[in-house]
N, C-alpha and C positions, 0 to 999 in steps of 0.2 A: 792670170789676172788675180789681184790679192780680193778686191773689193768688185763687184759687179751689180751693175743696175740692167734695164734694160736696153738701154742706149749702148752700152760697152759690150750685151750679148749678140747686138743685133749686129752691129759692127764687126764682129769676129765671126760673126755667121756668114758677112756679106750683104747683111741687108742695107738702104738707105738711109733706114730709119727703125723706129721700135714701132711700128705701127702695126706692123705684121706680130708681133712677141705680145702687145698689149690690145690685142683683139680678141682672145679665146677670153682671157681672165676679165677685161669690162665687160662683156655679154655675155658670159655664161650665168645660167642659170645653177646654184650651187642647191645642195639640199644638206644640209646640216649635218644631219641623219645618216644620209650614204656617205659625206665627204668622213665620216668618222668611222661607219659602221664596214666600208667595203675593203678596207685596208687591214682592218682586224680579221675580217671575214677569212679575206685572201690568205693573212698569215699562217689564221689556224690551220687553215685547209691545207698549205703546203709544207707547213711546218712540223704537225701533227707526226708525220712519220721517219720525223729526223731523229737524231738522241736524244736522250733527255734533257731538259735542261738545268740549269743549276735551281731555278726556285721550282721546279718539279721536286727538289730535295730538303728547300729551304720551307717551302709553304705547306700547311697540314692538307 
């Protein structure tokens, strides 16, 4: 699929409709905060112990 909405994933999923795909995202409840902080949180935590990375060499 070059372009996809949610009609064109529901479809390829099998579903009837997007009703089931645009259920979490209208009703959920977002918090700004976590939708920003939990992704960064998660990175450091598992990424911490990889190689270094390049702006580990670039940044003072």
């Amino acid at each position: 699929m070059e372009r996809a909405n949610r009609w064109t994933l529901a479809e390829a999923l099998g579903h009837s409709g997007p009703r089931r795909l645009q259920h979490f995202p209208a009703r959920a409840v977002w918090g700004n905060d976590a939708a920003r902080d939990r992704p960064a949180d998660w990175s450091v935590g598992h990424l911490a112990n990889e190689r270094p990375c390049w702006w580990d060499r670039v940044l003072p």
